[in-house]
N, C-alpha and C positions, 0 to 999 in steps of 0.2 A: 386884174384884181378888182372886185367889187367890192372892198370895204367892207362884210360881214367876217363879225368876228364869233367864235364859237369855241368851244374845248378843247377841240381836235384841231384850232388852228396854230399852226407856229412858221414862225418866219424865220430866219437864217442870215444875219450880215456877214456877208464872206463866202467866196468859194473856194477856201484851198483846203487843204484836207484837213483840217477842224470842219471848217464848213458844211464841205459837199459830204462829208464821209456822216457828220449830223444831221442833215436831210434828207440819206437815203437811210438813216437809220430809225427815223421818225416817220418816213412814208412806210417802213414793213408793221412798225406797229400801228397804222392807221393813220395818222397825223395826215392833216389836206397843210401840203410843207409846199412854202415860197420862200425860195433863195433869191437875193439879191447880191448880185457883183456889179463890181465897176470896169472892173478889168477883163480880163480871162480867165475862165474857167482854172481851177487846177491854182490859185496862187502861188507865192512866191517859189514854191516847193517842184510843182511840174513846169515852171514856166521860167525861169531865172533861177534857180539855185539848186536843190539836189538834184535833179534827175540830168540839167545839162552840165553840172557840175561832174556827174559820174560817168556822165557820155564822153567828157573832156579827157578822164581818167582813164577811159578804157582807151581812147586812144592813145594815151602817153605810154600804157602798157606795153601796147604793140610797139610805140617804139623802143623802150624797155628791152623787148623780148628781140627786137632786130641786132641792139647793138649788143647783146648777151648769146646769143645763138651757139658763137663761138665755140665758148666753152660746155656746150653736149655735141658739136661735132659737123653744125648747120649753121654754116655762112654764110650768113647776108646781108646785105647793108641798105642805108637806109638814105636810098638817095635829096631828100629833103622832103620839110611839114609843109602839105598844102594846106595854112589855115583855115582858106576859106571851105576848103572841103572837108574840113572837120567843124567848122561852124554850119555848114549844111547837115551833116550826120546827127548835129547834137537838135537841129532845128525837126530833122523827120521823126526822130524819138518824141519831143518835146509837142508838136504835132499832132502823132498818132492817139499819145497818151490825152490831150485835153479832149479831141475828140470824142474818147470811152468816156469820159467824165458827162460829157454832152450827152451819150447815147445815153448813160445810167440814168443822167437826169431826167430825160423823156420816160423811159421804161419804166420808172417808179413815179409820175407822176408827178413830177415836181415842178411846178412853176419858176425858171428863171428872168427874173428883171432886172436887164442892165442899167443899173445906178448905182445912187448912195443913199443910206440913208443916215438919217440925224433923229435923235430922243428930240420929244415936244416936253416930255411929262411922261412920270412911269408908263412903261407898256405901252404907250402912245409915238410915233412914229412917222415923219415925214419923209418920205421916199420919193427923191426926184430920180425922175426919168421920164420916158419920152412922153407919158402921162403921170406926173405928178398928182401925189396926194397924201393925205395924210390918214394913218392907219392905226386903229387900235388892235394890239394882238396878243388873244388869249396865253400865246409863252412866246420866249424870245429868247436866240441862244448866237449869241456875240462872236463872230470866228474874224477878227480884223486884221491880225499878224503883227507884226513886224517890219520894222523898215533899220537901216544900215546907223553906226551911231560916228559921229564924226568928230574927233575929241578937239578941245581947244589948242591946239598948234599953231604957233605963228607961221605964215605963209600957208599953210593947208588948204584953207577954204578957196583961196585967191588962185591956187597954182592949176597950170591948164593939163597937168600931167596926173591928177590925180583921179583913181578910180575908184569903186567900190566891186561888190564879188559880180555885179547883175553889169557893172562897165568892163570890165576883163572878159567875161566871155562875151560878148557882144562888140569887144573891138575890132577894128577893120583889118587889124593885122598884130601878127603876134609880135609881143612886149620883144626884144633883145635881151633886156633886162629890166628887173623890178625888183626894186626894194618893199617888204612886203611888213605891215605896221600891223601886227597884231600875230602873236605864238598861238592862237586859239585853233579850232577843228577848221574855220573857214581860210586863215593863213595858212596853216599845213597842206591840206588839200590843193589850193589851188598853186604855191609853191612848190609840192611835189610835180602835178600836172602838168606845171613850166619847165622845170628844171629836167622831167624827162625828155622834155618837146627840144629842148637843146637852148633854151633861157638862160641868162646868168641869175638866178636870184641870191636873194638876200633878209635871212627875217628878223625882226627887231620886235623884242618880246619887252615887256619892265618886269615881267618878274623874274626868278632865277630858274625858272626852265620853262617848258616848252606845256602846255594843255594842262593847266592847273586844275583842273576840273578832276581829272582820269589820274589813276596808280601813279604815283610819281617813281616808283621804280620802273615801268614798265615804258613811262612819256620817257626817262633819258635812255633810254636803249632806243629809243626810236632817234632820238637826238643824234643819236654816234650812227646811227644808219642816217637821218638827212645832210650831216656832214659826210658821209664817205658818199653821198650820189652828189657830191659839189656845192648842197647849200649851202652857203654862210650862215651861223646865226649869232646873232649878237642877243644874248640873254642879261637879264637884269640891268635894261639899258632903256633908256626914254630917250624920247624925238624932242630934239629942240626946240628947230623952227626948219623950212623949207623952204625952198627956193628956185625958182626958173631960170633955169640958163637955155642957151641956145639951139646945146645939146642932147638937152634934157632934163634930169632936174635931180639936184643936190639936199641931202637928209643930213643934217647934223643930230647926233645921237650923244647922249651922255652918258658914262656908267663909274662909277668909282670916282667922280671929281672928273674926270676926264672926256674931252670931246674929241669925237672924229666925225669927217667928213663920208659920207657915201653918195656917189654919183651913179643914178641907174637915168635909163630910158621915162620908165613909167612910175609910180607908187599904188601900189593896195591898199586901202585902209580896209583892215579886217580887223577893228578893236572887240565888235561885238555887236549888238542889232538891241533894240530899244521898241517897248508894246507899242503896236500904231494907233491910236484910237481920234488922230485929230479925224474933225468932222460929227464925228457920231456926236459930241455933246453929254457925255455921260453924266455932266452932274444934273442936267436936265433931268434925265429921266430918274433922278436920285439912286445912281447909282455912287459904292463907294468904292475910291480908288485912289491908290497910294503910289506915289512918282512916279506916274505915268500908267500903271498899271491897274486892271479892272480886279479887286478881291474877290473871292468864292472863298465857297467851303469845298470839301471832297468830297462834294456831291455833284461839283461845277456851278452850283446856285449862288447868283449875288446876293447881294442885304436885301433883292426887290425879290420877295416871291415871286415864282414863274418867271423870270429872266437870268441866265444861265451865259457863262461866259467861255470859252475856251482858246486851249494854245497859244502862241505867243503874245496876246494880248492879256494875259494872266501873269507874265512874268514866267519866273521859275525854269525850267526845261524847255528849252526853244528847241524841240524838236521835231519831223513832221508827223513821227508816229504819234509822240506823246497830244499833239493837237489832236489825232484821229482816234487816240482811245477817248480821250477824255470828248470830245463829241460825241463819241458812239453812250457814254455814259451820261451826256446832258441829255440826248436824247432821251434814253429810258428814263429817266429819271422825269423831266419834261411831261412824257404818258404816264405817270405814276408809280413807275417804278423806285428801286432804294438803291441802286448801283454806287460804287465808293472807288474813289481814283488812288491806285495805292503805287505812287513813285518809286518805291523799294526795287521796283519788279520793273521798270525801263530801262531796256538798254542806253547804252550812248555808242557811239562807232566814229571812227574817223579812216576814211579811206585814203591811205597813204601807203606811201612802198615803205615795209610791209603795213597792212591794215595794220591797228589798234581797236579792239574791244571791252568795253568792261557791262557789268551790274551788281548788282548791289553794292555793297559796305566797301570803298579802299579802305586801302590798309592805313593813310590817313585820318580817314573819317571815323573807323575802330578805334584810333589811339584816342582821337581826341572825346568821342562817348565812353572811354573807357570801359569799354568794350573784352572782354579777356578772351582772346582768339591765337589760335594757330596758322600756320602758312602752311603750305605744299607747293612747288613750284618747277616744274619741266622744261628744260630748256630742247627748244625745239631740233638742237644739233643732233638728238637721239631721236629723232623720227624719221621714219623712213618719207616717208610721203613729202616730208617738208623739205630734208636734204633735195631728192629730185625737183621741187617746184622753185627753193630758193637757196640751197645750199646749207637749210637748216637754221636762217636767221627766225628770231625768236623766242619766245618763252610763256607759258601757261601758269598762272598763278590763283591757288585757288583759298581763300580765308575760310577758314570753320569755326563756330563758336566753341571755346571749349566747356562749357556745362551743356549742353544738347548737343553737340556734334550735329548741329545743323550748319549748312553752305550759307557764309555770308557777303562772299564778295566771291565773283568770277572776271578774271582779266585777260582778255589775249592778246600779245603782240603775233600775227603769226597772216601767211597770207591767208584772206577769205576768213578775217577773224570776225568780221560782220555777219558774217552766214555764221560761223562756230557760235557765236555768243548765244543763241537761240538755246542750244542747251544747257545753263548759264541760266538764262532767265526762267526756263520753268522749272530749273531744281527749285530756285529762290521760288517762284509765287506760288511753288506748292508744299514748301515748307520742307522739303527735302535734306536727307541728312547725308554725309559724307559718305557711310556705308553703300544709301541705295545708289549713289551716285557710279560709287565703285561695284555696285552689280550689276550693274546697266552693259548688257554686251559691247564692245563699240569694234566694228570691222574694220579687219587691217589688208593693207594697207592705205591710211587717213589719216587727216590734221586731228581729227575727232581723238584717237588715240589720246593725243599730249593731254586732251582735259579730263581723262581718268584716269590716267599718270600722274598727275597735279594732284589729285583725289587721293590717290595712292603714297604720294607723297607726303602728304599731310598728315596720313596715317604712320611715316618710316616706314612704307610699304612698298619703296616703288622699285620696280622689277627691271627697267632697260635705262636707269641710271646710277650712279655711285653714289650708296647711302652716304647721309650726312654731307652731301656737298650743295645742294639748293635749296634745304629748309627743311624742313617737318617740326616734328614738336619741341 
């Protein structure tokens, strides 16, 4: 870096996909883009949390699918988990993938410098690394992340058995068991993961169900499926305090006035993840920000002209996609563009036996804007595609506003409901109405089916289930 600064100049704190996905998005519009990591490429997202998170997944599948064989007629068994060779597989993925981020960044021209940097004074900027300096720059667009939140529990912080989602996959050998502290996407996920690998788990949620976030009709049908694959879950229950024993280490849990003891090997803390921004110094650069988190408008802009913040250090939707739109829109925006970040329109997904998907409007979030909507909802037993992949666990649920019969909420429990939601998200961002939804051909035999079924449902229209028995108007 030589210290000249110019219009075209923007710099980049962060590489994970807010980040890097904002600097290859500012190099096609011209922008001379330097990124600054400390870490690896790819942040929390390709390096410790979704990608080997879902490499964990597919492994668990497989063995899912060994000790299910059975019943289509294919007997196999499954002679034991070589952890460490499923921590190698999640390592080649994880690998391969930071690499392409490497390549993109040379390709486009991007300037990576491994440090940190810290605000001196708006748009002014000290960047230590292996030559330090201090830089003024024409925009600046804030990609910092996240980091793990770790609640006040007596014995928690002190105890030697306690992990987070980046210490579970990275342990030296798999858990036996684990009590897993937090009902949210990142406890589901990696307690499904376990509990197929042949784990005992166990989850301890405080509120009364399981992903408070997503359909609560749709989170307890996932609930009576992670009890019948052997989770335990203790709902509507708080963690006491915790403790080390010999053996491993004991959860005292409270629900209803009453306490029990839970003895596992290890513990998860998966309560939820918190904006990372120590180091940078934000008030320095007069930036404003509210418990912990950096403010923007839906432009991605702070209160500092030309500095732009995105993805988990914004708060809101800690997601990896939702960091990489809203950089790709700091971006534009950045080079003079008017781009506007419209949340309505991001999925959420939780990869669990079966997936859960949603977007837009629950049926919550309707009641509570009072909202006047209808249901449609398909229970996956009537599909063909999904009887053969899971025996039909499932259900498609689709909300329509009722004065425009526009789509306001799509939710799937159903396998590969993360791939389904895609169409789901662009009825909703294109304002789509129930009708076109239900002219839209969908080829059979597919899971695709059940979400124009749902459609059809919502209309008393649905054709391969029994009117009046899962919803409509």
């Amino acid at each position: 870096m030589d210290g000249r600064t110019d219009c075209r100049d923007i710099v980049v704190i962060g590489g994970g996909p807010g980040g890097y996905v904002a600097a290859i998005r500012a190099a096609q519009l011209g922008a001379a883009v330097t990124l600054i990591e400390g870490k690896r490429l790819g942040g929390t997202c390709l390096n410790v949390g979704c990608i080997p998170t879902k490499a964990l997944l597919h492994c668990a599948g497989l063995a899912r699918s060994a000790r299910e064989g059975d019943g289509c007629g294919i007997h196999m068994t499954l002679d034991r988990v070589d952890w460490q060779g499923v921590r190698a597989y999640q390592q080649r993925v994880v690998q391969r993938l930071v690499e392409g981020v490497g390549v993109l960044m040379r390709k486009n021209g991007i300037e990576v410098v491994r440090g940190t940097a810290a605000f001196v004074k708006p748009k002014t900027l000290k960047i230590s690394a292996e030559k330090s300096e201090i830089r003024e720059a024409g925009r600046i667009i804030i990609a910092t992340g996240s980091a793990p939140v770790m609640p006040p529990v007596e014995g928690l912080r002190e105890s030697r058995h306690v992990l987070d989602s980046t210490g579970v996959l990275q342990a030296e050998r798999m858990p036996e068991s684990m009590v897993v502290i937090g009902g949210g996407v990142i406890g589901v996920e990696l307690a499904c993961a376990l509990r197929a690998l042949g784990s005992r788990v166990a989850i301890v949620e405080a509120m009364p169900r399981l992903l408070p976030a997503l359909d609560g009709e749709l989170a307890s049908r996932l609930a009576v499926s992670l009890e019948r694959q052997g989770i335990r879950l203790c709902l509507g229950s708080r963690v006491i305090r915790v403790a080390d024993r010999p053996e491993g280490v004991s959860v005292v849990v409270e629900a209803s006035g009453r306490e029990e003891c839970l003895s596992a090997e290890k513990i998860l803390c998966a309560v939820g993840r918190r904006p990372y921004t120590e180091g940078l110094d934000p008030e320095a650069g007069g930036l404003r920000c509210e418990q912990g988190r950096i403010l923007t408008d839906d432009r991605q802009q702070t209160n500092i002209p030309g500095v732009y913040a995105v993805g988990d250090c914004t708060g809101g939707m800690m997601l990896a996609h939702t960091a990489s739109v809203q950089g790709e829109i700091a971006a534009e925006n950045a080079m003079g563009g008017q781009a506007v970040y419209r949340p309505a329109c991001v999925p959420s997904g939780v990869y669990s036996f079966p997936e859960l998907a949603g977007a837009g409007l629950t049926e919550e979030q309707a009641k509570e804007r009072g909202i006047p909507y209808r249901v449609g909802r398909f229970p996956l037993s009537a599909n063909g595609r999904a009887l053969i992949a899971n025996g039909g666990e499932g259900l498609v649920k689709v909300l329509v506003g009722e004065e425009l019969d526009e789509l306001l909420g799509v939710h799937i429990l159903a396998p590969n409901a993360t791939e389904l939601i895609a169409e789901g998200v662009s009825a909703i961002s294109m304002e789509g109405t129930v009708e076109e939804l239900i002219g839209a051909v969908h080829a059979h035999p597919t899971l695709s089916e059940a979400v124009r079924e749902a459609a059809l449902a919502a209309e008393g229209r649905a054709i391969h289930n029994i009117p009046n028995v899962t919803g409509g108007r």
